[in-house]
C-alpha positions as CSV (number, residue, x, y, z in Angstrom):
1,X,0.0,0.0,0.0
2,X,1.5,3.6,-1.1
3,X,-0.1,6.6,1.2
4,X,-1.2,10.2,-0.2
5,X,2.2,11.8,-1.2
6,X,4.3,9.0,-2.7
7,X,5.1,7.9,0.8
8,X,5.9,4.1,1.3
9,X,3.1,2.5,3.9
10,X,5.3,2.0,7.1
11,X,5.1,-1.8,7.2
12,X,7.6,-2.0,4.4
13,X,10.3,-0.5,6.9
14,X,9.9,-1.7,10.0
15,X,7.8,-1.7,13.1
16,X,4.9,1.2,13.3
17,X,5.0,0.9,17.3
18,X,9.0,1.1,17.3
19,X,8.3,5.1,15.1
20,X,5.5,5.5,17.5
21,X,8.0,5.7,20.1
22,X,11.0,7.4,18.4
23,X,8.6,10.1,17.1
24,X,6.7,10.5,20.4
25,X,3.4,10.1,18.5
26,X,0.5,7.9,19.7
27,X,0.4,5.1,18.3
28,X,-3.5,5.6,16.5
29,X,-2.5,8.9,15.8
30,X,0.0,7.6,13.6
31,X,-1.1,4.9,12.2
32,X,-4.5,7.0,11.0
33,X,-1.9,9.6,9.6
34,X,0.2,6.9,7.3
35,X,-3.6,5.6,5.9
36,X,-5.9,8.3,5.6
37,X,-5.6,10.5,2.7
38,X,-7.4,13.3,4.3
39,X,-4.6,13.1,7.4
40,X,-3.3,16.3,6.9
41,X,-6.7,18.3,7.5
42,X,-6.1,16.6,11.0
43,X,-4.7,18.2,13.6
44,X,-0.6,18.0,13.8
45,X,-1.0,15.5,10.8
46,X,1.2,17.6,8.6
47,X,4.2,17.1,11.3
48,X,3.9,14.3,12.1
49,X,3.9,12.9,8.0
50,X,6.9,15.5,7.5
51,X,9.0,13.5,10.7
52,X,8.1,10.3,9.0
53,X,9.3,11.0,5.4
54,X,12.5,12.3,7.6
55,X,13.1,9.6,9.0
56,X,12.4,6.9,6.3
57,X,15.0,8.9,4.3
58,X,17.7,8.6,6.8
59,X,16.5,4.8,7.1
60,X,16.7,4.4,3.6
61,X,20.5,5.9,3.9
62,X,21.3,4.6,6.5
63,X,20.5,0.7,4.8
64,X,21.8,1.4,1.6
65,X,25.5,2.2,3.7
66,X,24.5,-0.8,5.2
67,X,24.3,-2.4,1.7
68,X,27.5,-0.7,0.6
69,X,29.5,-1.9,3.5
70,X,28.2,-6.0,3.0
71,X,29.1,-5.4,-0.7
72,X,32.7,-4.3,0.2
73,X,33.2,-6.7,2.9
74,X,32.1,-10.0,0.9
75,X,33.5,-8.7,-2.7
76,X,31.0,-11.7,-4.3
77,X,27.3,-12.7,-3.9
78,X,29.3,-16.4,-3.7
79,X,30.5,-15.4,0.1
80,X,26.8,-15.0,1.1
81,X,25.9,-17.7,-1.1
82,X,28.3,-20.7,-0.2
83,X,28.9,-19.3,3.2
84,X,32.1,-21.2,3.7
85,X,33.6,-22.4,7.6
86,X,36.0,-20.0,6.3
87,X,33.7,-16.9,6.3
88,X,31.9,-18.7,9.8
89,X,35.3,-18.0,11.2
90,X,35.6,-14.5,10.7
91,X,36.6,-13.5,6.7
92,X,33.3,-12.2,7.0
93,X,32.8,-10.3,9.8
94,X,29.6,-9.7,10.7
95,X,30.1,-7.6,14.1
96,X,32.5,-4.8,12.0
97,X,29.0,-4.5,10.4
98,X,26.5,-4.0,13.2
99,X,25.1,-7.6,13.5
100,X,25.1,-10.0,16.1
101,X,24.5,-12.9,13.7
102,X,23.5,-13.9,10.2
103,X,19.9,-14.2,11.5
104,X,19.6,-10.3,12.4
105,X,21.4,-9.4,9.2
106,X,18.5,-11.3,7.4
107,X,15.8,-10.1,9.6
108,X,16.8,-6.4,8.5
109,X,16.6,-7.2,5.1
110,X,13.3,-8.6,5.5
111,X,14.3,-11.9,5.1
112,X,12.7,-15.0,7.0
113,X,14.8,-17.7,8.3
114,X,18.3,-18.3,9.1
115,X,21.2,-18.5,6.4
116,X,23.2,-20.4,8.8
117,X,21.7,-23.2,7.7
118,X,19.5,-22.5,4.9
119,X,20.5,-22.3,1.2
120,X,17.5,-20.7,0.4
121,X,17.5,-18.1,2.5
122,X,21.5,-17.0,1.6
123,X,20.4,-17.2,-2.1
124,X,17.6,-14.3,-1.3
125,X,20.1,-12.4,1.2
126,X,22.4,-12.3,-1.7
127,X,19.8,-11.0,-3.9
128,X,18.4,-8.2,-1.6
129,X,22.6,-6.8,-1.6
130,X,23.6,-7.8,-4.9
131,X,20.5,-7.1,-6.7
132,X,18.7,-9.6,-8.4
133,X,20.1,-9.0,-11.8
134,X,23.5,-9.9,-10.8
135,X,25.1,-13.0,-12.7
136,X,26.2,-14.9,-10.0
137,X,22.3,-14.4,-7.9
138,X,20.0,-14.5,-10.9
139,X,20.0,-18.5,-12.0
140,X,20.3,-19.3,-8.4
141,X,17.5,-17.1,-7.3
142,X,15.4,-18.6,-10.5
143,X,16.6,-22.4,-8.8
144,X,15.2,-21.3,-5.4
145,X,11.5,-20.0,-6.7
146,X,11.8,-23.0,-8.5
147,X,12.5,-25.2,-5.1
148,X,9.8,-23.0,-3.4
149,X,6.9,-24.1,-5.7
150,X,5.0,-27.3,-4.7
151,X,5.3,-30.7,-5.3
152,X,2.4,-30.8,-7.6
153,X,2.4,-27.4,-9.5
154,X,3.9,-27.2,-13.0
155,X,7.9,-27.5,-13.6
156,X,9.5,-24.5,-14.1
157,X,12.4,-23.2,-16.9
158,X,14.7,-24.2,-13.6
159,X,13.1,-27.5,-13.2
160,X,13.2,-28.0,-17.2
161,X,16.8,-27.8,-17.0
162,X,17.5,-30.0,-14.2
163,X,15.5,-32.6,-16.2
164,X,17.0,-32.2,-19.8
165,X,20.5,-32.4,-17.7
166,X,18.9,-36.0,-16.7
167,X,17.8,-37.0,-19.5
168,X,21.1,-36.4,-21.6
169,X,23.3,-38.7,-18.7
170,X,19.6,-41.4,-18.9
171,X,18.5,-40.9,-22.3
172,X,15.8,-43.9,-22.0
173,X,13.4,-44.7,-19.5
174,X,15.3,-48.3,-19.4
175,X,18.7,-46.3,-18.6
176,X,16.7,-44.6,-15.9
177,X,15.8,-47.3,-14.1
178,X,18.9,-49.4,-14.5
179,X,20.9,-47.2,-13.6
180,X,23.0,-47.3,-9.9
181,X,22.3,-43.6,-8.0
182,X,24.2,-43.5,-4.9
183,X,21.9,-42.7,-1.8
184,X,22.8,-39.8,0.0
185,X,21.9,-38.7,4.4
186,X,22.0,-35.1,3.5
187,X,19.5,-33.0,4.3
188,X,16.4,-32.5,1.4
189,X,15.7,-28.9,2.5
190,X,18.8,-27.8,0.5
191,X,20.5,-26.4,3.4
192,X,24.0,-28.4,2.0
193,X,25.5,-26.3,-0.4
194,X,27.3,-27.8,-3.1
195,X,30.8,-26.3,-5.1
196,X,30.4,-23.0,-6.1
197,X,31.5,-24.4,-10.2
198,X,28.2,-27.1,-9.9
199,X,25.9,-23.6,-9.8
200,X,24.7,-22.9,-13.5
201,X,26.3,-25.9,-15.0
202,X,25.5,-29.2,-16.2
203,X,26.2,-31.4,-13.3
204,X,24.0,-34.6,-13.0
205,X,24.7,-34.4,-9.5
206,X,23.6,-31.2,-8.7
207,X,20.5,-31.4,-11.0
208,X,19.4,-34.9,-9.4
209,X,19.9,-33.0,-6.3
210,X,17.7,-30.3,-7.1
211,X,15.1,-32.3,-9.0
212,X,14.7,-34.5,-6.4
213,X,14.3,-31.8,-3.9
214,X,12.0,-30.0,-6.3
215,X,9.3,-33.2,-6.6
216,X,9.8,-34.5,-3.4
217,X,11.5,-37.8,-4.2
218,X,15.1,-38.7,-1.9
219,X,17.9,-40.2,-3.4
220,X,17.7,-43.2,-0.7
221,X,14.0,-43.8,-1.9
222,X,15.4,-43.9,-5.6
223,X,16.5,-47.5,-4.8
224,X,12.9,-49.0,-4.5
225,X,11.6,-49.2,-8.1
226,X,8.4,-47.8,-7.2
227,X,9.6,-44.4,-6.5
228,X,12.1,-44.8,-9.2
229,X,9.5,-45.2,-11.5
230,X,7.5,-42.5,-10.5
231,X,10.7,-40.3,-10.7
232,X,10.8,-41.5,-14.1
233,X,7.3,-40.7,-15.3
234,X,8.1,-37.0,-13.9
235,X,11.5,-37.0,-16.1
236,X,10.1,-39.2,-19.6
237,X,6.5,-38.9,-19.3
238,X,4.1,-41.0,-19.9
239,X,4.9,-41.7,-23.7
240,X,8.3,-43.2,-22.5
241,X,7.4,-47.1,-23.4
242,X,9.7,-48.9,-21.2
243,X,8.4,-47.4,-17.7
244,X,4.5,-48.5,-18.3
245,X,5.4,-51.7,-19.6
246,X,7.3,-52.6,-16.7
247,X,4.9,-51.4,-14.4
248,X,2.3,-53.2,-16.5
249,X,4.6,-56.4,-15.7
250,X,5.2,-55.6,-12.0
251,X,1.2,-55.8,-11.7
252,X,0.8,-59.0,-13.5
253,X,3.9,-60.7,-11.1
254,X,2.3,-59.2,-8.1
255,X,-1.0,-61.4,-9.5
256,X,1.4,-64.5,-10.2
257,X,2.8,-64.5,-6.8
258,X,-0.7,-64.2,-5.2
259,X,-1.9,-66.7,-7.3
260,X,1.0,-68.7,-6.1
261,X,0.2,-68.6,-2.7
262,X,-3.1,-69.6,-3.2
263,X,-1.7,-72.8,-5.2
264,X,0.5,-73.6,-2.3
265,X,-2.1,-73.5,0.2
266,X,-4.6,-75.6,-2.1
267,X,-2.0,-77.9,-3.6
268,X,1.4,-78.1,-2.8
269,X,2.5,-81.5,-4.2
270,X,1.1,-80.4,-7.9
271,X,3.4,-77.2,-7.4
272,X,6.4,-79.1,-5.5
273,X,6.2,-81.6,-9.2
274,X,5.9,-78.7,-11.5
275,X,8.6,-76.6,-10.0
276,X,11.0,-80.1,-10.0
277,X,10.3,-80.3,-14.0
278,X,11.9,-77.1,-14.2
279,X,15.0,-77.6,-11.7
280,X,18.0,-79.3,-12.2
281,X,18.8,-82.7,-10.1
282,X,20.2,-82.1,-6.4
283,X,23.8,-82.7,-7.7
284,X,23.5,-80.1,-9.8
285,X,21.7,-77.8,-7.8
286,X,24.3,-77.5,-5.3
287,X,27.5,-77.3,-7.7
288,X,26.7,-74.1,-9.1
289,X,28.7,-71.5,-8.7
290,X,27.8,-67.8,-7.0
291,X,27.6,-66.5,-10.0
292,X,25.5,-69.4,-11.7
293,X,23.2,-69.6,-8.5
294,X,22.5,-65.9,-8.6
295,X,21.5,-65.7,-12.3
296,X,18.8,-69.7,-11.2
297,X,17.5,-67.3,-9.0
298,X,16.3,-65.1,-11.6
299,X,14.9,-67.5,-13.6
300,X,10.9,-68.2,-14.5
301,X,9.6,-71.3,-13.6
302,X,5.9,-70.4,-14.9
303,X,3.8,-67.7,-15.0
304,X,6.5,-65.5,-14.3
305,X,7.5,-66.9,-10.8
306,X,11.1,-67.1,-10.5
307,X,12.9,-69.1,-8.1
308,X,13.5,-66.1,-5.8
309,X,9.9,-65.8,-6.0
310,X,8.6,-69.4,-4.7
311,X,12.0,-69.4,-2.3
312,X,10.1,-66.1,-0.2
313,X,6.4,-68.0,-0.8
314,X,7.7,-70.9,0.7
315,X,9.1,-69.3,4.0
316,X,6.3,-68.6,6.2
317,X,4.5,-72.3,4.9
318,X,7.1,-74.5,5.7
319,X,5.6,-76.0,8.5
320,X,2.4,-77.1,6.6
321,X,4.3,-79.7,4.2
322,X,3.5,-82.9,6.5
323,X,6.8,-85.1,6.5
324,X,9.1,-82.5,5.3
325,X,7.7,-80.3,8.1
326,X,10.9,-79.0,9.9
327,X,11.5,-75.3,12.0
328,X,12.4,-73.0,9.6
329,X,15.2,-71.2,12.0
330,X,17.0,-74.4,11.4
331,X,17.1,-73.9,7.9
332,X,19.3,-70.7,7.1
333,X,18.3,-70.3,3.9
334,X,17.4,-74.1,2.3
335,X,14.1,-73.8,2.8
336,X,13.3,-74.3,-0.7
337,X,15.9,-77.0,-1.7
338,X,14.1,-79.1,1.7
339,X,11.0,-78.5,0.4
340,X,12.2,-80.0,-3.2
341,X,14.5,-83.0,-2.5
342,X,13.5,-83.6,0.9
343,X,15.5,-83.1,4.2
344,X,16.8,-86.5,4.5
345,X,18.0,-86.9,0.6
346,X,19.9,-83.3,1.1
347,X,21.8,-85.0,4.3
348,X,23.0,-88.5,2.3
349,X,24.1,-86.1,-0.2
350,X,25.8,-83.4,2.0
351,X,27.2,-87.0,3.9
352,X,28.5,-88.5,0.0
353,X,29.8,-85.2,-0.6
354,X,32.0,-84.3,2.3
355,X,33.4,-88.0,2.4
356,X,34.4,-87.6,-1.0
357,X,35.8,-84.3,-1.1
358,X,37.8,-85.3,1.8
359,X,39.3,-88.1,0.2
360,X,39.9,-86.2,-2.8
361,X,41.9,-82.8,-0.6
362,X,43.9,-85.8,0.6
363,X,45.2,-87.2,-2.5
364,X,45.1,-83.0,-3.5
365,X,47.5,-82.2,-0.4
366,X,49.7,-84.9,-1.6
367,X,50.2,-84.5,-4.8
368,X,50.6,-80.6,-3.6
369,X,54.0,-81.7,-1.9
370,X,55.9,-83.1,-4.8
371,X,56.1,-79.5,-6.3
372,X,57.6,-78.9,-10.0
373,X,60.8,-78.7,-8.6
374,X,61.3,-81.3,-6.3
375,X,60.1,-83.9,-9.7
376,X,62.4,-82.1,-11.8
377,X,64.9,-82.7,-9.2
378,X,63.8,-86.3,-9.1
379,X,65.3,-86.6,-12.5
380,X,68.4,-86.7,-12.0
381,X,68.8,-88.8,-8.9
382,X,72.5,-89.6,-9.1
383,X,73.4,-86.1,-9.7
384,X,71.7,-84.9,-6.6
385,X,73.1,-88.4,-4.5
386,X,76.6,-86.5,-5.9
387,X,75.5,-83.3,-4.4
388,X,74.7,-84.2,-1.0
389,X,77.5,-85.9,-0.6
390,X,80.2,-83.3,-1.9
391,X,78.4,-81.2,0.7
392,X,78.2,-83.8,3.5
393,X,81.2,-85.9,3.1
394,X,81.1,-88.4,6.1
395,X,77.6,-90.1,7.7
396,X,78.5,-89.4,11.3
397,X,78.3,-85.5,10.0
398,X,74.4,-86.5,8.6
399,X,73.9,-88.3,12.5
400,X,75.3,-85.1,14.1
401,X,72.9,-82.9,12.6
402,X,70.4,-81.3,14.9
403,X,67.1,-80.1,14.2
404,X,68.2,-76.1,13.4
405,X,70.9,-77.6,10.9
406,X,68.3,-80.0,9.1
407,X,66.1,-77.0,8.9
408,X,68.6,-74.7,7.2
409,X,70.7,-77.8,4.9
410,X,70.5,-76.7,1.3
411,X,71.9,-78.6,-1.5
412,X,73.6,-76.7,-4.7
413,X,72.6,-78.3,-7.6
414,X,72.4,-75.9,-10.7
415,X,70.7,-73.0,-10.4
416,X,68.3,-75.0,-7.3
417,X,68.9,-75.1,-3.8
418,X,67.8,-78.2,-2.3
419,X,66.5,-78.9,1.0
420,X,65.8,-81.6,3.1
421,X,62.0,-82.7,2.2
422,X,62.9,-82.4,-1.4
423,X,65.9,-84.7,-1.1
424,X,63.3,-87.3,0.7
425,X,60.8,-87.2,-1.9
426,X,63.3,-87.9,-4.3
427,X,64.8,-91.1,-2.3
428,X,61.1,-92.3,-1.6
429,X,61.0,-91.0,2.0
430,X,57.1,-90.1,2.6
431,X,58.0,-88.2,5.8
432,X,60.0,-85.2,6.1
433,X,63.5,-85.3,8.0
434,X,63.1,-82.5,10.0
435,X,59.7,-84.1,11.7
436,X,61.2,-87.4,12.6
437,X,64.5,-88.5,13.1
438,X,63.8,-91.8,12.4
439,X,63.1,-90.8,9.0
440,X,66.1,-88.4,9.1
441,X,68.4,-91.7,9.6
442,X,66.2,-93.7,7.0
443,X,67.3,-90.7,4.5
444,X,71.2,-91.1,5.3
445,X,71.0,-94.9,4.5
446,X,69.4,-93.9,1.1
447,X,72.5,-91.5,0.9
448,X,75.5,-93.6,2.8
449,X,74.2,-97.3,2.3
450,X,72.3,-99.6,4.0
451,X,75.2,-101.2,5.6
452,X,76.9,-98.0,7.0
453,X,78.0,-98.4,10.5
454,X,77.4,-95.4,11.8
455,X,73.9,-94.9,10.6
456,X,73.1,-98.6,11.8
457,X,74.2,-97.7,15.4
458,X,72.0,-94.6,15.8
459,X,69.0,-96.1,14.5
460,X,69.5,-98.7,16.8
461,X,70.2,-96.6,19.7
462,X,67.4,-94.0,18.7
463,X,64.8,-97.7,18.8
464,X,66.1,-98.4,22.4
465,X,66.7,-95.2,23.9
466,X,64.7,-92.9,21.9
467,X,67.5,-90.8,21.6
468,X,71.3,-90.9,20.0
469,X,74.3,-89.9,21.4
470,X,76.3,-87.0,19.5
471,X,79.1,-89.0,17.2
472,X,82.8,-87.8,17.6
473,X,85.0,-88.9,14.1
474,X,88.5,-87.9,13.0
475,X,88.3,-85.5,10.1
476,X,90.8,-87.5,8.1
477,X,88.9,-90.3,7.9
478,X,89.5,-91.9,4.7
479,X,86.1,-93.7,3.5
480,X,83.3,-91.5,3.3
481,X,80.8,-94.5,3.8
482,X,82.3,-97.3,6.0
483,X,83.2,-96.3,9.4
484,X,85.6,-98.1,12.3
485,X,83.1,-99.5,14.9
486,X,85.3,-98.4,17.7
487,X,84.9,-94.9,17.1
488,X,84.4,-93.7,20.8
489,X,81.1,-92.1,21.6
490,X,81.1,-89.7,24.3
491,X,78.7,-89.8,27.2
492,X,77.1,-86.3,26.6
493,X,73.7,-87.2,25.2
494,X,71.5,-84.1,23.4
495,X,67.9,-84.2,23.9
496,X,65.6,-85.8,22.1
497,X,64.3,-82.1,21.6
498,X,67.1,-80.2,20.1
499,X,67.9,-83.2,17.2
């Protein structure tokens, strides 16, 4: 409302009870002054109109210095706009201005809400000091009127944007609903504000953001195909084929799978025999792979049930199915295979199964041990027998060894170093050296004969005693293989341990 004179009606500026007291007018008085045309026939009306244009003008001043000053200080509508933890910090000081917060400053623009935490209401503060023409407020400011409208009013040119933006990343309805949108937790209202670059540009973030603010949809809702197709019919329309038709076929499913419970409660055995025409045999069933079983689950059985489909039907009925009845917590997931090949048939199976693969990882971890290398080494028998024994001259050397030195032995034969268990593979020795010393003593007979002396005392002595006594030799003994029988053995004894 504009009052006789050109003068602005007082609610535009501020509080009429705040003037009443600053001009020491009664409030009536004043307020029949500003709206009645013939005010100034009134008594003191003239004076009290004349102190009011005064004082609007030094208000109007006094807010465009105000203006001038918020301009200066954030050098860019983007500082009101993005409202960085920067500018929270103090790059923007707000108390240099004459504000205690970012509330009051809006409040004296006439601006409702807080733009602490409101996108919307920066984008209109920005506007009210930067004017609404400016280039960085006004597709921003046509993005929030946009945002303001509701959810079923008409889209906007904003709204229009945000959609052709979708529809060039998902140009069918098909790619719209196959396509993977992250969910989000933020906050719906717009109160996050994105990078200052998205503004204005084609970003499919930013414009699914906004679009999904705009109609009401959230981006963790997207997932369930319901509200992803209704997202769609608000981006493709209604003459987008794909989107009906699969809604058309979601219907006629939701009618299979009802009609599939009422089967199951009426006749069971007549689906249990229909579904096992379709399915392969147990063996089978269970030796598919992840990636085999996932895709089975997908599959039609009839009437455009999948397996998926009769697996959550079958859940809550278990317990109806006479014999096969069994609690469904025990289960953990089988609940259709018991249902098929009964409860007892899938234990034989599971019983056939682990028997054999046990078996079968047996011969597996065997085989495992003779690696490449040790059969290559196998080869060449002779030239190994040569090897060990240019390294190890002398058996009472092999008897002395203890269990640190078996561990570390290494035999140089080509480009291979050798150990211990590879040497007993080669000679036929099933059990490695350095877990028995039995079969550490069987090894050096393979290596130094059957008859050597030496060896042939200390398996005997390791049968009696379960332990041999350390073997002291002259190091220029001249046979490598036959040793003197009265070599003297000393009386320290090593535990059975440490050999």
């Amino acid at each position: 409302m504009t009052t006789e004179g050109g003068l602005p009606a007082i609610e535009r500026f501020g509080n009429t009870e705040v003037w009443s007291a600053e001009l020491g007018v009664p409030l009536k008085e004043l307020q029949n002054c500003l709206g009645n045309p013939n005010a100034d026939k009134q008594f003191g009306s003239t004076e009290i109109r004349r102190a009011v244009r005064d004082l609007l003008s030094m208000k109007q001043a006094e807010k465009q210095r105000t203006v001038e000053q918020i301009r200066t200080a954030a050098k860019s509508p983007l500082t009101l706009i993005i409202l960085e933890s920067s500018s929270r910090k103090g790059a923007f000081k707000l108390k240099s201005l004459g504000f205690r917060s970012w509330q009051e400053l809006a409040t004296y623009f006439g601006i409702e809400g807080n733009p602490w935490n409101s996108y919307l209401t920066r984008v209109r503060l920005a506007a009210a000091v930067f004017g609404t023409d400016h280039p960085d407020v006004a597709p921003r400011l046509e993005e929030v009127q946009e945002l303001s409208k509701g959810r079923e009013e008409p889209a906007g040119p904003a709204a229009e944007r945000w959609i052709s933006i979708l529809k060039e990343k998902y140009p069918t309805g098909k790619d719209w609903l196959d396509a993977r949108i992250p969910s989000t937790h933020r906050e719906y209202t717009y109160s996050h504000t994105p990078p200052a670059d998205e503004f204005g540009q084609a970003s499919v973030e930013n414009a699914l953001r906004m679009f999904c603010t705009r109609f009401g949809f959230t981006r963790d809702a997207l997932g369930d195909h319901e509200v992803r197709c209704a997202a769609g019919l608000k981006i493709y329309g209604e003459q987008d084929p794909f989107i009906p038709q699969y809604l058309a076929e979601k219907r006629e499913r939701e009618l299979a799978r009802a009609q599939l419970q009422n089967d199951l409660a009426a006749n069971p055995e007549a689906v249990r025999a229909r579904v096992l025409e379709k399915v392969p045999p147990l063996e089978r069933w269970y030796d598919k792979t992840p990636a085999e079983r996932f895709q089975f689950e997908k599959e039609i059985l009839f009437l455009g049930i999948t397996v998926a489909d009769l697996r959550r039907a079958l859940c809550p009925q278990l317990e109806t199915f006479g014999e096969m009845s069994v609690d469904a917590e025990e289960l953990e997931g089988i609940s259709l295979e018991v249902w098929l090949f009964g409860k007892q048939e899938i234990e034989r199976w599971k019983t056939e199964k682990a028997k054999s693969d046990g078996e079968t990882a047996l011969q597996d971890k065997e085989q495992r041990k003779k690696t490449k290398r040790q059969l290559e080494v196998g080869k060449n028998r002779n030239a190994l027998l040569s090897a060990v024994l240019n390294r190890m001259p002398y058996s009472y050397q092999w008897v002395n060894m203890h269990w640190k030195q078996r561990q570390a032995f290494r035999t140089k034969l080509g480009a291979q170093n050798i150990d211990l268990d590879a040497i007993a593979l080669v000679f036929d020795i099933a059990v490695s050296p350095l877990a028995s010393l039995q079969h550490h003593l069987l090894l050096g007979a393979k290596l130094y004969g059957q008859e050597d002396s030496v060896i042939r005392k200390a398996m005997q002595e390791l049968e009696e005693t379960g332990y041999i006594s350390h073997v002291n030799m002259e190091k220029e003994e001249p046979s490598r293989k036959a040793q003197d029988e009265s070599v003297p053995i000393t009386s320290r004894r090593i535990p059975r341990g440490m050999i």
